[in-house]
Backbone as XML, in Angstrom:
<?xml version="1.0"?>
<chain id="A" units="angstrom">
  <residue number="1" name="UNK">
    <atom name="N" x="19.243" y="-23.035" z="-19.213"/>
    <atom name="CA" x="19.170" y="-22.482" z="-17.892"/>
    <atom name="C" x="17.790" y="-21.837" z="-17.711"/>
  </residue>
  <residue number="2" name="UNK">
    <atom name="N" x="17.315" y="-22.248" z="-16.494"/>
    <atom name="CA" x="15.933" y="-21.696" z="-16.464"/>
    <atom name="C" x="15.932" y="-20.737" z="-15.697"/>
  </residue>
  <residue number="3" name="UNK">
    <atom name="N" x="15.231" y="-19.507" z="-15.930"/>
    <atom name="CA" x="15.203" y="-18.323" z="-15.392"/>
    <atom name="C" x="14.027" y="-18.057" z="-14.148"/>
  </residue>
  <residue number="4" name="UNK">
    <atom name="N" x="14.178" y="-17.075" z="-12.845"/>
    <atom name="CA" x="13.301" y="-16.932" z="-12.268"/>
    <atom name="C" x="12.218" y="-15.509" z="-12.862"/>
  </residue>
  <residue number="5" name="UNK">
    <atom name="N" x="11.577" y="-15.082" z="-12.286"/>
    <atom name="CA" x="10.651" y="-14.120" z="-12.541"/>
    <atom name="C" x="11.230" y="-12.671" z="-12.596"/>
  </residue>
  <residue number="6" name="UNK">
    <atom name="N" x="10.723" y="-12.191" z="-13.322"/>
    <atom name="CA" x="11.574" y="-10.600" z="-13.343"/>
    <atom name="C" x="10.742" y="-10.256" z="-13.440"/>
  </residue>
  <residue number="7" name="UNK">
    <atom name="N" x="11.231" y="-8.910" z="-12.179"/>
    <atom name="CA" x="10.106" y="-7.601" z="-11.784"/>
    <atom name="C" x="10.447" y="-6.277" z="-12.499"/>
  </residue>
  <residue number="8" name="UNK">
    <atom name="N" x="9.496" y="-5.698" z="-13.113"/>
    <atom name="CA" x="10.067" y="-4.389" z="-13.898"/>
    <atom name="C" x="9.226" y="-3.010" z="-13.475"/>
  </residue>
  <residue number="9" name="UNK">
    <atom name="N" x="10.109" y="-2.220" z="-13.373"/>
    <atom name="CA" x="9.639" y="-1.035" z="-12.626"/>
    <atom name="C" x="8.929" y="0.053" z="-13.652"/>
  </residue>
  <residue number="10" name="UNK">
    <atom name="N" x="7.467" y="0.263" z="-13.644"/>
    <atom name="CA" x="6.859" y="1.350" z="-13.807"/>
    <atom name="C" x="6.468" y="2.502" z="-13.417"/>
  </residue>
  <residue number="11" name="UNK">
    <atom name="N" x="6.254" y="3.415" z="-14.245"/>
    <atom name="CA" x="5.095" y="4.602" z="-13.376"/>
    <atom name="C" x="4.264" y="4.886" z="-14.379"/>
  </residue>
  <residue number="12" name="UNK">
    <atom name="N" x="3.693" y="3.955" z="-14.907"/>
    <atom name="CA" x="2.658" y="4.282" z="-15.894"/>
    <atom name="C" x="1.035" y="4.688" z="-15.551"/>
  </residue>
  <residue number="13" name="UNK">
    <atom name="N" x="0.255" y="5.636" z="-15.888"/>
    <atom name="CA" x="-1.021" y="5.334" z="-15.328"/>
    <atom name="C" x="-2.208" y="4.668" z="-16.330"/>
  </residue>
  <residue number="14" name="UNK">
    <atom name="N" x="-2.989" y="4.215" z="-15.249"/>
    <atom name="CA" x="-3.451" y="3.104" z="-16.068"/>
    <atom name="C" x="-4.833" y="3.300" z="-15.507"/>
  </residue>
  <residue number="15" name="UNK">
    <atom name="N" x="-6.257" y="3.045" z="-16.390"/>
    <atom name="CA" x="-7.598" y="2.780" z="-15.979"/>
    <atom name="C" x="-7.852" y="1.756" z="-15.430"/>
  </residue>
  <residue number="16" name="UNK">
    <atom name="N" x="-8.532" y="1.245" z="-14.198"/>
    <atom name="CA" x="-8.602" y="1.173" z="-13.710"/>
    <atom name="C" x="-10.446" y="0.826" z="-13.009"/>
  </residue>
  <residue number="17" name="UNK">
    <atom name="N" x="-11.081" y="-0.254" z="-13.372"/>
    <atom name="CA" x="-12.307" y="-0.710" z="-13.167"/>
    <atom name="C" x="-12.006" y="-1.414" z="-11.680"/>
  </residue>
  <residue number="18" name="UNK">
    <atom name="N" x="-13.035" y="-0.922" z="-10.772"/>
    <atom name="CA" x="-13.735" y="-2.014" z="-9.754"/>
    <atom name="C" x="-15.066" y="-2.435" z="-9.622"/>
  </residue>
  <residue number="19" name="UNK">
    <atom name="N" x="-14.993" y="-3.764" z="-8.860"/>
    <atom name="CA" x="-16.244" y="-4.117" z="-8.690"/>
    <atom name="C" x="-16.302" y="-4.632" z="-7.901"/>
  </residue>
  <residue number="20" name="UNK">
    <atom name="N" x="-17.420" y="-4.554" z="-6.416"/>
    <atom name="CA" x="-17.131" y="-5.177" z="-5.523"/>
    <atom name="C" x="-16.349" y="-4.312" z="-4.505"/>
  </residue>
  <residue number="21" name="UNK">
    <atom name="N" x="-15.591" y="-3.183" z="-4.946"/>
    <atom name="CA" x="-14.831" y="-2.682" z="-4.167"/>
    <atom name="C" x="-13.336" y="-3.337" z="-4.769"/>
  </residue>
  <residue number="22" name="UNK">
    <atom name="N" x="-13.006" y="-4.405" z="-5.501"/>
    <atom name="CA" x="-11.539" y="-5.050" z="-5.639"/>
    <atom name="C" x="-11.199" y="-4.598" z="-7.590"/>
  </residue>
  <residue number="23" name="UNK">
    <atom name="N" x="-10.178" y="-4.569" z="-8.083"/>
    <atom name="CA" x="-9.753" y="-4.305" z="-9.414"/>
    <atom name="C" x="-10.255" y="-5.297" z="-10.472"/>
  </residue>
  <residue number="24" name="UNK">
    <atom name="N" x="-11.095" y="-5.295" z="-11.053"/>
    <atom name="CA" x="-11.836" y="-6.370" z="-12.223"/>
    <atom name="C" x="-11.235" y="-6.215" z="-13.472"/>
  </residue>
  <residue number="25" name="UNK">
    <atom name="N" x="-10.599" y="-4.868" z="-14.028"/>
    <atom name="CA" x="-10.325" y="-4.684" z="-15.326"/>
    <atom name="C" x="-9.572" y="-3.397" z="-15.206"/>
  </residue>
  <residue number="26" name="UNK">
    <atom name="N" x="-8.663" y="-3.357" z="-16.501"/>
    <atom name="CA" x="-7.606" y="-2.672" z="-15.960"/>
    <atom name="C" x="-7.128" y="-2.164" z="-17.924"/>
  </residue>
  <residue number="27" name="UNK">
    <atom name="N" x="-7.073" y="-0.977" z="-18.472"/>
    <atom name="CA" x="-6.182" y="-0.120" z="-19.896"/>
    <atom name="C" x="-5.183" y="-0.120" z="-19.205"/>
  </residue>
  <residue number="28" name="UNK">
    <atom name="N" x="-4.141" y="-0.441" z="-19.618"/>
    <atom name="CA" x="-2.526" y="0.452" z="-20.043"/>
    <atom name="C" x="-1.671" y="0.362" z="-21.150"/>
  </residue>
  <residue number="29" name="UNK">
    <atom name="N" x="-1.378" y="1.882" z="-21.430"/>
    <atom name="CA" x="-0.889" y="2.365" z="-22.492"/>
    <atom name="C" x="-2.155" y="1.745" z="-23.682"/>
  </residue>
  <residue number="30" name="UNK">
    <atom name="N" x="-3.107" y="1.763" z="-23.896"/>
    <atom name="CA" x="-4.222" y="1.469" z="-24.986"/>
    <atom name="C" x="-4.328" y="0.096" z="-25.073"/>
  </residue>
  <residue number="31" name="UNK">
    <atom name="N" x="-4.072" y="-1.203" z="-24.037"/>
    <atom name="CA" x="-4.645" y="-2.422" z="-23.993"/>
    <atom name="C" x="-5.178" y="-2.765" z="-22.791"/>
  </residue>
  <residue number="32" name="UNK">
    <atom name="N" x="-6.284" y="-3.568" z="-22.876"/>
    <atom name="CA" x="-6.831" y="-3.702" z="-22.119"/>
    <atom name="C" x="-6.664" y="-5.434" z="-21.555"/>
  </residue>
  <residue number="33" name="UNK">
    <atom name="N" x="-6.684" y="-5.303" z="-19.855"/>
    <atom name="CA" x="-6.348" y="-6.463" z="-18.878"/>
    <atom name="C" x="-7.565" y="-6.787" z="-18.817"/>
  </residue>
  <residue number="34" name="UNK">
    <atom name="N" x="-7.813" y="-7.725" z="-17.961"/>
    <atom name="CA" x="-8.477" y="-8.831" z="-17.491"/>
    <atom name="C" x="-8.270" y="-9.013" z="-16.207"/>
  </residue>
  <residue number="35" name="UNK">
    <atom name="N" x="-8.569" y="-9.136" z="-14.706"/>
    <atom name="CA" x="-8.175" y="-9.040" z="-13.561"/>
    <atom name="C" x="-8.597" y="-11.242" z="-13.738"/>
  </residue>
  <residue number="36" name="UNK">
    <atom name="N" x="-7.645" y="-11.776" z="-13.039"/>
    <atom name="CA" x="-7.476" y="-13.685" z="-13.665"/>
    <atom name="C" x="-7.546" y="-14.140" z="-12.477"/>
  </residue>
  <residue number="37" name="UNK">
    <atom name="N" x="-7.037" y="-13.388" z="-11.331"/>
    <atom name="CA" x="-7.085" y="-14.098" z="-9.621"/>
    <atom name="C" x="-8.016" y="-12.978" z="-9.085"/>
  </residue>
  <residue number="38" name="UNK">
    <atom name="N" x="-7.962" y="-13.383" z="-7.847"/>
    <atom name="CA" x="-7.914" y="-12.784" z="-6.379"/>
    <atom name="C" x="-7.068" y="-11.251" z="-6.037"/>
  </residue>
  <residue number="39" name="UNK">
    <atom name="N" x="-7.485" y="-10.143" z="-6.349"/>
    <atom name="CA" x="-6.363" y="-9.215" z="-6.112"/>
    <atom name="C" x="-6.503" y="-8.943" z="-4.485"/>
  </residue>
  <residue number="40" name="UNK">
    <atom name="N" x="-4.977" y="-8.549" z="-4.368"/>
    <atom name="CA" x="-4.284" y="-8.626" z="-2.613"/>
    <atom name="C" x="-3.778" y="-7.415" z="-2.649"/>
  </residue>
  <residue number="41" name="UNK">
    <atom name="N" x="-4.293" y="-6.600" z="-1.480"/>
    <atom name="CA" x="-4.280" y="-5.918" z="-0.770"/>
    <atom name="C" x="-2.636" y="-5.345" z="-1.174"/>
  </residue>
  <residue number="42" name="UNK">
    <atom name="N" x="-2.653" y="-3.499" z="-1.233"/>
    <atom name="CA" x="-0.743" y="-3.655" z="-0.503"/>
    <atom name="C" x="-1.442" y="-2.312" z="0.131"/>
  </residue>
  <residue number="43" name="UNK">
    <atom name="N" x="-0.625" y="-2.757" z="1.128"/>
    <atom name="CA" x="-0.790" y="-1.641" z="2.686"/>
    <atom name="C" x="0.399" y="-1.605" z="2.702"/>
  </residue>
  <residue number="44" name="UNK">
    <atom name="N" x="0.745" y="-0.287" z="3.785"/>
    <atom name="CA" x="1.920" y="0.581" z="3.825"/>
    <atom name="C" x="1.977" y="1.011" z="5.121"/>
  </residue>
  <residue number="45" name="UNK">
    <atom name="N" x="2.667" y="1.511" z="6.170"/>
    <atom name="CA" x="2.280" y="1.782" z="7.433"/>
    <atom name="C" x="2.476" y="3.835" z="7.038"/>
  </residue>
  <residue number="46" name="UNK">
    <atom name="N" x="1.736" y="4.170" z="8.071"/>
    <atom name="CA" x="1.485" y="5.481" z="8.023"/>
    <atom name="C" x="3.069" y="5.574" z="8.636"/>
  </residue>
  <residue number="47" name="UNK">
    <atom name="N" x="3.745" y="6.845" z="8.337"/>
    <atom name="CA" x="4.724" y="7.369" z="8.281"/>
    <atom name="C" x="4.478" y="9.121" z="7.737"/>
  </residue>
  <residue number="48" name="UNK">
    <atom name="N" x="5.516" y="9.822" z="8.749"/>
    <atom name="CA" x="6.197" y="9.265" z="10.221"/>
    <atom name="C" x="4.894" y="9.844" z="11.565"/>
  </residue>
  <residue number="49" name="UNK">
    <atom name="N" x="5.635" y="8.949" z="12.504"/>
    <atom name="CA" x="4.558" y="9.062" z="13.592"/>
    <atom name="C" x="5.331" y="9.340" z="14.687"/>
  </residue>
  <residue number="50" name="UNK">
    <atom name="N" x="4.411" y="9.836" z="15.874"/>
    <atom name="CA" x="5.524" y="10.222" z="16.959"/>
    <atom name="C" x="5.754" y="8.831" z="17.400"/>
  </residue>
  <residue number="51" name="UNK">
    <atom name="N" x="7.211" y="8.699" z="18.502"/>
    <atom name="CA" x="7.335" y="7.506" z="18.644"/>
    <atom name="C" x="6.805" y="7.035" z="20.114"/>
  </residue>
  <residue number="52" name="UNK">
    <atom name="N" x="5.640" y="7.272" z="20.705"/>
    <atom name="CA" x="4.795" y="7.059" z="21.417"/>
    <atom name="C" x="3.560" y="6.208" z="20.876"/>
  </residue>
  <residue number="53" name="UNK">
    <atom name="N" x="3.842" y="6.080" z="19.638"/>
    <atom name="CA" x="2.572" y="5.147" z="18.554"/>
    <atom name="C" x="3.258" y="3.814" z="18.816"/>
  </residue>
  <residue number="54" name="UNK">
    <atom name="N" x="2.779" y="2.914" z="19.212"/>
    <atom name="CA" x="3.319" y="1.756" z="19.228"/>
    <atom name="C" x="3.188" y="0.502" z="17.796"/>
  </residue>
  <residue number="55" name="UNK">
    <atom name="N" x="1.697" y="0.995" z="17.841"/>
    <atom name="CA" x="1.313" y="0.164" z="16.743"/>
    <atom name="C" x="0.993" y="1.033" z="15.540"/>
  </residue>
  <residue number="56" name="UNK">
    <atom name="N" x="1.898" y="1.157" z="14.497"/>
    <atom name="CA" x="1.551" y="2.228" z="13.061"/>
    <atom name="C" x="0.133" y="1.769" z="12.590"/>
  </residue>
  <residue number="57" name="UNK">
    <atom name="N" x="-0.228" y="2.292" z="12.294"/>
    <atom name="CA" x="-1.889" y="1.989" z="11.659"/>
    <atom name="C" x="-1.530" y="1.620" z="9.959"/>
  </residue>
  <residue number="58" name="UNK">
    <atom name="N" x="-1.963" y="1.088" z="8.898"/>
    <atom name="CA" x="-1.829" y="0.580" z="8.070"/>
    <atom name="C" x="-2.849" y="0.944" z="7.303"/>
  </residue>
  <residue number="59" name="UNK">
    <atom name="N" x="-2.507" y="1.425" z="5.883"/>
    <atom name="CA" x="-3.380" y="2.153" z="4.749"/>
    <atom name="C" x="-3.300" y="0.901" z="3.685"/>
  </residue>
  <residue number="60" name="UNK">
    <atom name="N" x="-4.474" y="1.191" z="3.074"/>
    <atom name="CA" x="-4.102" y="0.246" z="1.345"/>
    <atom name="C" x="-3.947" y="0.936" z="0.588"/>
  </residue>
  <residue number="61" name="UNK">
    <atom name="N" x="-2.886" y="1.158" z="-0.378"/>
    <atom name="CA" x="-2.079" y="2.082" z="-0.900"/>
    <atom name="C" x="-2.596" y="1.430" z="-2.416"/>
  </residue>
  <residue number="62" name="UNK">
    <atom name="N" x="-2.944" y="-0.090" z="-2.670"/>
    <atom name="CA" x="-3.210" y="-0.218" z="-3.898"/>
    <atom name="C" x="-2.923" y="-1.689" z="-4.052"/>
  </residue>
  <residue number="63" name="UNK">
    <atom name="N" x="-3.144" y="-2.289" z="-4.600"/>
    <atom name="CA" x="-3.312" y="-3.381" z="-5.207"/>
    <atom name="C" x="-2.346" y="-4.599" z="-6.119"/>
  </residue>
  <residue number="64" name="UNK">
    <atom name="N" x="-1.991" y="-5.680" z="-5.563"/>
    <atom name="CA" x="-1.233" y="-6.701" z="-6.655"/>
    <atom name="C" x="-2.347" y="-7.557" z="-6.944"/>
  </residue>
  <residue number="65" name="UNK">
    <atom name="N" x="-2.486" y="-7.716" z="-8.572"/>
    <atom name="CA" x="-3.228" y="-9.099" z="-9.365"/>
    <atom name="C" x="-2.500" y="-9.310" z="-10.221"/>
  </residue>
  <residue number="66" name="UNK">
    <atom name="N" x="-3.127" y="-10.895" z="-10.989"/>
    <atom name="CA" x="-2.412" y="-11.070" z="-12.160"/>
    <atom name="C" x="-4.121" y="-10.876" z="-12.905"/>
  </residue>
  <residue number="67" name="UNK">
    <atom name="N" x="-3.336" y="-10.210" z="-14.121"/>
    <atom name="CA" x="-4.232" y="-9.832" z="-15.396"/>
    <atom name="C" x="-3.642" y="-10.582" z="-16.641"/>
  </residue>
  <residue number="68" name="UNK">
    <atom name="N" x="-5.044" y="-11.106" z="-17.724"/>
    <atom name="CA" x="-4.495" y="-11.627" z="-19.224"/>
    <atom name="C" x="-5.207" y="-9.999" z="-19.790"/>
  </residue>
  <residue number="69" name="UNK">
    <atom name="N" x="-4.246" y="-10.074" z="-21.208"/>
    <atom name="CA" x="-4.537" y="-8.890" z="-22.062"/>
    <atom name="C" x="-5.528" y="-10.116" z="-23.107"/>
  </residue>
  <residue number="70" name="UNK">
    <atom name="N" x="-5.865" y="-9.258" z="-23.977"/>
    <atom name="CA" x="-6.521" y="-10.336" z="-24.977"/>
    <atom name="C" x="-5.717" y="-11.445" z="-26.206"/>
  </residue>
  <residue number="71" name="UNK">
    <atom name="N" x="-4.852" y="-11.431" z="-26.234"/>
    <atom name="CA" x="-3.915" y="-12.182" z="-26.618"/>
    <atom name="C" x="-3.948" y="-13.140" z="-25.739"/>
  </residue>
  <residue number="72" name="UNK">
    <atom name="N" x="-3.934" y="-13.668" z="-24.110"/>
    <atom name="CA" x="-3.809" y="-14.594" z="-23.358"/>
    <atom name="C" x="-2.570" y="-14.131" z="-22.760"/>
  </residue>
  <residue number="73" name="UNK">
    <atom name="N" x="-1.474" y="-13.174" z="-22.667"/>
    <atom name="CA" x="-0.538" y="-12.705" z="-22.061"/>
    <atom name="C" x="-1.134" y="-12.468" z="-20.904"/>
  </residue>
  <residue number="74" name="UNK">
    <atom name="N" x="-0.112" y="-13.271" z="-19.512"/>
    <atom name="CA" x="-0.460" y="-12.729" z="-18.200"/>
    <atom name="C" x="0.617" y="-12.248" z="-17.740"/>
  </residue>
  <residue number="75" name="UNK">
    <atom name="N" x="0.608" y="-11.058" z="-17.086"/>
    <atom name="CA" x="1.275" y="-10.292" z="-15.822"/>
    <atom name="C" x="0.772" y="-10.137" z="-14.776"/>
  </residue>
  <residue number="76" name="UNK">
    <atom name="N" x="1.724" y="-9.838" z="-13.760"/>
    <atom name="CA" x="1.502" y="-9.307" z="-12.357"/>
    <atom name="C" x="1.449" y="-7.970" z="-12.209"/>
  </residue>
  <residue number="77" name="UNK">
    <atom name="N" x="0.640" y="-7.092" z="-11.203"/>
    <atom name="CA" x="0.786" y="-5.863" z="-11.925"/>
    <atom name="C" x="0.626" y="-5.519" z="-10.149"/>
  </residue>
  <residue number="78" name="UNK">
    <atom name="N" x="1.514" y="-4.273" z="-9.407"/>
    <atom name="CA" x="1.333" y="-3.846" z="-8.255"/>
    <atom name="C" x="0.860" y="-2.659" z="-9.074"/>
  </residue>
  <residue number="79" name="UNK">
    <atom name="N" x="-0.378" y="-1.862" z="-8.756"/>
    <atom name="CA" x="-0.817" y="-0.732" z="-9.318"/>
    <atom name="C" x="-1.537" y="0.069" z="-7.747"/>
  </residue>
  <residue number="80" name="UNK">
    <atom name="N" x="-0.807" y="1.542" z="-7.717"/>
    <atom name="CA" x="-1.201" y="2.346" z="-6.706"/>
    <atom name="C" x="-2.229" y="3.426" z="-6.883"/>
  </residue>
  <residue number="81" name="UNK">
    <atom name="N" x="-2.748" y="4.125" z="-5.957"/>
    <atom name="CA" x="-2.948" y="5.133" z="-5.690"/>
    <atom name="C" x="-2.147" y="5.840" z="-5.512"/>
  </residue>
  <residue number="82" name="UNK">
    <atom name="N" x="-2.046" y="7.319" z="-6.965"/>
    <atom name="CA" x="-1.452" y="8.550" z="-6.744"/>
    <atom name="C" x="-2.100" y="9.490" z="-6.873"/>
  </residue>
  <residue number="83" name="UNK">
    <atom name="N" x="-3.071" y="10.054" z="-6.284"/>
    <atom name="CA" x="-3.731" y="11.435" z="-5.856"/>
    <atom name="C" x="-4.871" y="10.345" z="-6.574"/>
  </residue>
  <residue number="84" name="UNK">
    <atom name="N" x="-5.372" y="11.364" z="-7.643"/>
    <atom name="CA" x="-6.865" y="11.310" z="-8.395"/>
    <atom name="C" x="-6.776" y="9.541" z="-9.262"/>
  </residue>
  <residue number="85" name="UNK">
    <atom name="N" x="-5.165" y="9.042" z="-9.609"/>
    <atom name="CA" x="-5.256" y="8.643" z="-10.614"/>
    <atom name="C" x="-4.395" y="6.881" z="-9.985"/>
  </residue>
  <residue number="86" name="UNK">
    <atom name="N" x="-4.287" y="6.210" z="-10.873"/>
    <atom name="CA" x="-4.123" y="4.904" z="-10.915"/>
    <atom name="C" x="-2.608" y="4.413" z="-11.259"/>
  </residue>
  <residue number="87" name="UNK">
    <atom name="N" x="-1.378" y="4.456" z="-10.643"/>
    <atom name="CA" x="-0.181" y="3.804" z="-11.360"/>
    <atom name="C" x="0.515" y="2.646" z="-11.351"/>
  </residue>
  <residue number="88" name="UNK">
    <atom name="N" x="0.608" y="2.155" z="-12.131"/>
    <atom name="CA" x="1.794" y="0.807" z="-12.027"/>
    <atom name="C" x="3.278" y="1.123" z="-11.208"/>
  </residue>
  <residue number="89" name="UNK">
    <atom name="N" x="3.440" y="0.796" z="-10.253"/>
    <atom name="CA" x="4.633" y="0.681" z="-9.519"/>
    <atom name="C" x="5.621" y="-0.656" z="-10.051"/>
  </residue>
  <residue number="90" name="UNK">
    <atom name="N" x="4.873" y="-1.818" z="-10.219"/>
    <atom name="CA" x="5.725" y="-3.171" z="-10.797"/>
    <atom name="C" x="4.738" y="-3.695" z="-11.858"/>
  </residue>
  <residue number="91" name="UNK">
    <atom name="N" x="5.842" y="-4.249" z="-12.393"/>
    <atom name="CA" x="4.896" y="-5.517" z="-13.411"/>
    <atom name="C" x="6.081" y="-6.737" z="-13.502"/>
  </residue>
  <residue number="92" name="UNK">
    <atom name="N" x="5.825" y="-8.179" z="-12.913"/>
    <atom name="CA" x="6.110" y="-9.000" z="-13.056"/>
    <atom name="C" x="5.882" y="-9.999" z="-13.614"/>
  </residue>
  <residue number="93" name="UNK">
    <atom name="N" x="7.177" y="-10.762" z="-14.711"/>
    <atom name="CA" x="6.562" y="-11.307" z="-15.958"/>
    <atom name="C" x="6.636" y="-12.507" z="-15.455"/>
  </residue>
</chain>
């Protein structure tokens, strides 16, 4: 039986390199990623607003890529902005 993708829930924080402005390289827990695609945007709508706002305005809250560690292991990794610092919200295998 073949299985689909499983998403696993973190709150780990993690370092966190850009370049360009987008995520290039990425420590967690003492190994280090590889940014392998295109990382995409995750926006969030501002909340709450009066309800005279028609159109919510939209923040980027942080980032989905897939990263290899040095082994050649790839994950998906949604990693946010929390205050000063960098967290994994998902990692999909």
């Amino acid at each position: 039986m073949e299985r689909g993708p499983i998403m696993l829930t973190a709150a780990d924080t993690v370092t966190l390199w850009l370049e360009a402005g987008v995520p290039a390289r990425m420590v967690w827990r003492g190994q280090r990623w590889r940014v392998t695609d295109r990382p995409t945007e995750l926006l969030r709508e501002v909340d709450p607003l009066p309800p005279m706002i028609t159109h919510a305005p939209v923040l980027r809250v942080g980032w989905r890529f897939q990263a290899a560690d040095l082994n050649g292991l790839n994950r998906v990794f949604d990693v946010c902005r929390a205050g000063d610092a960098w967290v994994i919200e998902h990692i999909y295998e």
